[in-house]
Each structure stands twice: as C-alpha cells, then as structure tokens.
Rosetta silent file (secondary structure, phi, psi, omega in degrees, C-alpha in Angstrom):
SEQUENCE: XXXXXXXXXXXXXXXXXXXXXXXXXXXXXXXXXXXXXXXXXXXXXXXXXXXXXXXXXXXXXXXXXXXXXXXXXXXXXXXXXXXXXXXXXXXXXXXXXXXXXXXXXXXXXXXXXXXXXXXXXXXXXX
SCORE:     score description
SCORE:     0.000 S_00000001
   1 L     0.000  159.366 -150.829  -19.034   34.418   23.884 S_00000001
   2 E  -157.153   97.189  175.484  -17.392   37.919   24.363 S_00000001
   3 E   -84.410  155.273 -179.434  -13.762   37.771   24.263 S_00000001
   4 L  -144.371  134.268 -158.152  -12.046   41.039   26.487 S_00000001
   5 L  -123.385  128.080   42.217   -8.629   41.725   25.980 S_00000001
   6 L    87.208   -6.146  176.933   -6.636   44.246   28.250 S_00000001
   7 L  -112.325  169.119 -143.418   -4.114   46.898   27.735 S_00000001
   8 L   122.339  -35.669  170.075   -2.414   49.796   28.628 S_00000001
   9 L   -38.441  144.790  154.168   -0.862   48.851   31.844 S_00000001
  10 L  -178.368 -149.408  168.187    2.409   49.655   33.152 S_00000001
  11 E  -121.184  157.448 -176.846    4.361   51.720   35.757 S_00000001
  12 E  -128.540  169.834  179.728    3.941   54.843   36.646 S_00000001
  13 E   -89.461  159.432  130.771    5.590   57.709   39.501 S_00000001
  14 L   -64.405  142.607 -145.458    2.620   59.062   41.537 S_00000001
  15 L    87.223   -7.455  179.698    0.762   61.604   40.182 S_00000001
  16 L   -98.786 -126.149 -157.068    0.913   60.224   36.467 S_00000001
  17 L  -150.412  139.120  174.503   -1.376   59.446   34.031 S_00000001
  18 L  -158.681  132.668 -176.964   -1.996   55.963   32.344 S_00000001
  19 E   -79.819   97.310 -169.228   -4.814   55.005   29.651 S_00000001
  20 E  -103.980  154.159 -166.020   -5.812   51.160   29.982 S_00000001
  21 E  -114.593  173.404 -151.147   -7.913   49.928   26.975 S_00000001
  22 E  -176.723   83.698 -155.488  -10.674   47.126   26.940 S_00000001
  23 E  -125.972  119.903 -159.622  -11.074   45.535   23.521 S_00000001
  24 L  -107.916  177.318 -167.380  -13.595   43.029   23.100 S_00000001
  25 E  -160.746  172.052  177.363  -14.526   40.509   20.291 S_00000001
  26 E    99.193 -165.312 -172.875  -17.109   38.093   19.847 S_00000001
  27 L   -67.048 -174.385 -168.946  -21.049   38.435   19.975 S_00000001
  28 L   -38.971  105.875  177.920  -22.455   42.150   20.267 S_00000001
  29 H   -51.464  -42.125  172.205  -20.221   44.212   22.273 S_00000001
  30 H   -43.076  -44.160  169.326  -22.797   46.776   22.297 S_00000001
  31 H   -67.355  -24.604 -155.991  -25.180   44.901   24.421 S_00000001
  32 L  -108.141  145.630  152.715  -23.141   44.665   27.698 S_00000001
  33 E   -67.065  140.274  168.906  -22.137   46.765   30.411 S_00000001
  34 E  -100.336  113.324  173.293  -18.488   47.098   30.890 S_00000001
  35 E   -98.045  169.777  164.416  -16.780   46.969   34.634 S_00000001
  36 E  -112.966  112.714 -171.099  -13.703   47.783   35.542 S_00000001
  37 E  -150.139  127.309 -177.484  -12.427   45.764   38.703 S_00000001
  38 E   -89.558  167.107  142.849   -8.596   45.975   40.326 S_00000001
  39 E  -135.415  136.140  160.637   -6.880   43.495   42.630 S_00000001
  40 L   -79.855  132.484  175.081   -4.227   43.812   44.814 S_00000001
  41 L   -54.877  126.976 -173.362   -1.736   40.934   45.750 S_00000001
  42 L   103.332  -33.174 -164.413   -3.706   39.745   49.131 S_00000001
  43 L  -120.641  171.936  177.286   -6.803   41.596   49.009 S_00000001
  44 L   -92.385  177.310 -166.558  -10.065   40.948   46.996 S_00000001
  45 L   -81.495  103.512 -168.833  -11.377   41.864   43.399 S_00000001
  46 E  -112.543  124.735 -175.790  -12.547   45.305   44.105 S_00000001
  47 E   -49.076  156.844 -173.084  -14.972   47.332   41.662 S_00000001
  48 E  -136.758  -54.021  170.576  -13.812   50.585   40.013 S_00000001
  49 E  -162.352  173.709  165.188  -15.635   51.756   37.618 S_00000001
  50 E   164.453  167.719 -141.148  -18.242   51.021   34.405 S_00000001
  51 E  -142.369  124.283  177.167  -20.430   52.088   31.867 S_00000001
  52 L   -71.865 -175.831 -151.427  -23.675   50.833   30.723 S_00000001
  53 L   -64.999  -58.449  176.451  -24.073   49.803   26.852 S_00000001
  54 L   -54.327  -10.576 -113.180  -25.340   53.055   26.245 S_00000001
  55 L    -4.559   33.222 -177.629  -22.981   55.155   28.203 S_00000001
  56 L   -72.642  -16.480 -173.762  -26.136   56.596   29.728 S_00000001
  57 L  -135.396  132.798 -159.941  -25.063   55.356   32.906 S_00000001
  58 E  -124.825  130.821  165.474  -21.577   55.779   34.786 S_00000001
  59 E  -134.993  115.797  163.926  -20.424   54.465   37.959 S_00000001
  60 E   -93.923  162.247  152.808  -17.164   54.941   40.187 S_00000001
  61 L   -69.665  155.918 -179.031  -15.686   53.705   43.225 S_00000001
  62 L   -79.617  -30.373  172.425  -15.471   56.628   45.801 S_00000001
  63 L   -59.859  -63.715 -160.397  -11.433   56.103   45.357 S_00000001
  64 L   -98.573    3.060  173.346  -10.967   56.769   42.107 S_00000001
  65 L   -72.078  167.488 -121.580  -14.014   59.667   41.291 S_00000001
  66 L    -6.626   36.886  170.662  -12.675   62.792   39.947 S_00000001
  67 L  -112.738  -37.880 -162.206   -9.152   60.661   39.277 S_00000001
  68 E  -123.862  152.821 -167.609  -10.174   57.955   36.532 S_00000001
  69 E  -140.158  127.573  170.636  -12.840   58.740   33.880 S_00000001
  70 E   -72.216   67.821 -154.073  -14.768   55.686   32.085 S_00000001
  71 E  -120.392 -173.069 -174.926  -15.663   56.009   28.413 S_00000001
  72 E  -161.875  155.553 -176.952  -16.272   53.020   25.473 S_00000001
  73 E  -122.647  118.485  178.228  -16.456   53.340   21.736 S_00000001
  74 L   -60.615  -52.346 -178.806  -18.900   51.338   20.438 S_00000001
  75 L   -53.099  -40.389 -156.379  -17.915   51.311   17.018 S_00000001
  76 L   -95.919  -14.536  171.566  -14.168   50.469   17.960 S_00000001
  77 L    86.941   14.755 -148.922  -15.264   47.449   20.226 S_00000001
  78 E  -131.525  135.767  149.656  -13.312   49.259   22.945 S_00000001
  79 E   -97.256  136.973 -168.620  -13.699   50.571   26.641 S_00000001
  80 E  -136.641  149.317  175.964  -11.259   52.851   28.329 S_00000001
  81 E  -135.487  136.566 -176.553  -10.865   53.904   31.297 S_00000001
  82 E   -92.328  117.720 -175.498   -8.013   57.236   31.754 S_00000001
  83 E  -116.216   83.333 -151.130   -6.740   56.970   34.705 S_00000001
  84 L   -93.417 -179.438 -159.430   -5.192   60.441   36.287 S_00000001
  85 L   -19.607   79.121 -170.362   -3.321   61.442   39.521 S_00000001
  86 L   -56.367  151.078  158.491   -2.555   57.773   40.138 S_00000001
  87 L   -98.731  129.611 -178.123   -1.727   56.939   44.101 S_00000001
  88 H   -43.595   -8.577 -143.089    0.615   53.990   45.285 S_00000001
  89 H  -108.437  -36.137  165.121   -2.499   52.890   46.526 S_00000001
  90 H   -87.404   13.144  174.932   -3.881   52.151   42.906 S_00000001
  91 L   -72.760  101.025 -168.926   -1.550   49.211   42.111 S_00000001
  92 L  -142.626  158.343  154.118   -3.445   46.386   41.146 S_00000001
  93 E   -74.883  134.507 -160.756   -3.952   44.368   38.670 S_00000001
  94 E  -100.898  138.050  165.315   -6.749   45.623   36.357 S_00000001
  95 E  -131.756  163.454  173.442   -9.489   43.715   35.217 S_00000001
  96 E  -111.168  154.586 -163.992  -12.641   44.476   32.461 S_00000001
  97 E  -136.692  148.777  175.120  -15.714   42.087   32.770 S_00000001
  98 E  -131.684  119.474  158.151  -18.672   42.412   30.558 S_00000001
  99 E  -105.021  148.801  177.315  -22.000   41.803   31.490 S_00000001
 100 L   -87.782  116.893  166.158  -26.108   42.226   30.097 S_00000001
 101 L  -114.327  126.029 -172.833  -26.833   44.267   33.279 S_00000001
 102 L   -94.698  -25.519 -152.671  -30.020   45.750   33.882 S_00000001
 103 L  -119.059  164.994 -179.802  -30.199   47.056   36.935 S_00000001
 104 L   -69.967  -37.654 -123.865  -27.502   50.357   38.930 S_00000001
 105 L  -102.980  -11.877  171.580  -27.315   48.166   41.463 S_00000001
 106 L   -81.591   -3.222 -163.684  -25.488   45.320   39.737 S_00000001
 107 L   -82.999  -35.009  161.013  -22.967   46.901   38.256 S_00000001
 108 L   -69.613    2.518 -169.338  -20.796   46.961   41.315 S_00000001
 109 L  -111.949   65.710  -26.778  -20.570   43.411   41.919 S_00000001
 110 H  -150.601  -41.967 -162.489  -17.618   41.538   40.045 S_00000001
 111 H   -71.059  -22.270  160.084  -20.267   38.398   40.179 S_00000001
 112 H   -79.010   11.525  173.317  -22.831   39.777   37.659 S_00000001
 113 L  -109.276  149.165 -174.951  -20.582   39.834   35.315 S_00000001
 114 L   -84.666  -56.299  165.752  -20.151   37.388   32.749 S_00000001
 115 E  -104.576  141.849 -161.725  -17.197   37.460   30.838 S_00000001
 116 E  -139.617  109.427  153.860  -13.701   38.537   31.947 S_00000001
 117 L    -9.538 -179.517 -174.365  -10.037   39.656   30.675 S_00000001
 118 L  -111.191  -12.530 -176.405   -6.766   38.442   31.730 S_00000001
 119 L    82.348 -168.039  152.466   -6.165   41.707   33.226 S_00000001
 120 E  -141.544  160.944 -168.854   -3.234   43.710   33.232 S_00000001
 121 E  -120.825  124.507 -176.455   -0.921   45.380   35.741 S_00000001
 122 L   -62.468  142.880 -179.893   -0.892   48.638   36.959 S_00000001
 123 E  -137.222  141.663 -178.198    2.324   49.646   39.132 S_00000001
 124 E  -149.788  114.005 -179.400    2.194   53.541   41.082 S_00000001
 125 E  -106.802  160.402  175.458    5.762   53.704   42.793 S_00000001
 126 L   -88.039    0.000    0.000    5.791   57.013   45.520 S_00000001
C-alpha cells in the first residue's frame, strides 16, 4: 500500500502562482510513477502532468506546458508540481495517483494508476 497525501491548494487571482505537494507513505515510493490529475465540478478526471520514478521521464497536458512544472524528491517521499500563470480555467480539484508504470503511453490514463489522494482544491478567480 502507498498512502498519497495532498497539499498546497488554495485560491488564487489569475496569473498567480501556487505549489501543491504530494507526500506519500507506505511501501517504496521510489518505485512508482507519480500523476497529477484535476477535476472540475461536472466534467471528468483529466490528466495533467507526471514523472516517472526516475524523473527521466516528464509528461504534460498541452494546457498546462510551459505553466506548471513537475518535479519529486525521492528522498523526501514527495512530488510537486509548481503551478505558474494559473487561468480560471485551472480550478479543479487536484489529484496525485501513483502507479508501477512502464510504458509513456500509460501515464496519461487516470486508470493505470493504482493508488490515489484525497485531492485538494485549487480555486483561480479572474
């Protein structure tokens, strides 16, 4: 089991800046890929970003590349993802999912992941 814990949320104006953290517990943290995946009240659980074990491998959504940057500390148990000139458009509830993922192509897909946060919630007023 892989517990994933959440925080960092809050509100923000657009344009600011807000750091959400991803702090895991449990077996090896180290093996799994980390996602990132928002929802919106209405809409479905949409991928964002994540980082293989290694952080050899990086992947955004086309929304948020050059806005939000993906990094994880191994040592520290912790994934982050910095999240810069937010848009009202990024208010969702955030969530991190951890999966042993092997392949790029899995990483976008909220279902290959195994274990999941409770999320926390992002707010971007204009």
């Amino acid at each position: 089991q892989v517990q994933l814990t959440e925080s960092g949320g809050g509100s923000v104006t657009a344009g600011g800046s807000l750091r959400l953290s991803c702090a895991a517990s449990g077996r090896t943290f180290s093996n799994y890929a980390i996602g990132w995946f928002r929802q919106a009240p209405g809409k479905e659980r949409a991928f964002v970003a994540a980082i293989s074990w290694s952080s050899d491998s990086i992947y955004y959504a086309d929304s948020v590349k050059g806005r939000f940057t993906i990094s994880r500390d191994n040592a520290k148990n912790t994934v982050y993802l910095q999240m810069n000139s937010l848009k009202p458009e990024d208010t969702s509830v955030y969530y991190c999912a951890a999966g042993p993922l092997a392949y790029s192509g899995h990483y976008y897909y909220s279902h290959m992941y195994t274990y999941w946060g409770q999320g926390t919630q992002v707010t971007v007023s204009s």
